[in-house]
Structure formats: C-alpha cells, structure tokens
C-alpha positions, 0 to 999 in steps of 0.5 A: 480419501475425499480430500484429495478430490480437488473438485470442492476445494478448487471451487471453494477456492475460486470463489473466496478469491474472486469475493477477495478481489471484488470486496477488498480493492475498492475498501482499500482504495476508498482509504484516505490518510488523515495526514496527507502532506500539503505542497509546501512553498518551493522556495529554496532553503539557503545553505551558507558553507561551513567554515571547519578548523581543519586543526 
C-alpha cells in the first residue's frame, strides 16, 4: 500500500507550504484598496437635544 508511505507526501507537503508562505504574503501585501479612507476634519458634530412630547 504506497500510500500510507508518508515520505513523498510529507515532502510534497513542506514544500507547496513553504511555495505558499513565500509567494503569497507579499502579493497580498502588496494589495492596496482603491478606496482608502482620508482623514477628514476632527471637527466635532454639534448635536442640539431633541425636545420629545412625552404625551
């Protein structure tokens, strides 16, 4: 039975992570959003109390 023989396996495994860990972190780093969100003013929104009819 020359699949429970974890000698290829093992090493096909190793090796596709360590392709995995090498090509794909900095391809998706490299990512940048065409949206990115600008600081804006930090002034302050001002908010006046709401008069409810409590009736």
């Amino acid at each position: 039975m020359p699949q429970l023989n974890p000698s290829p396996w093992f090493a096909i495994l190793v090796f596709s992570w360590l392709v995995f860990l090498t090509v794909l972190p900095p391809k998706v780093m490299a990512h940048t959003y065409p949206n990115d969100p600008s600081p804006q003013a930090s002034k302050k929104l001002e908010t006046g109390s709401w008069n409810w009819p409590w009736h």
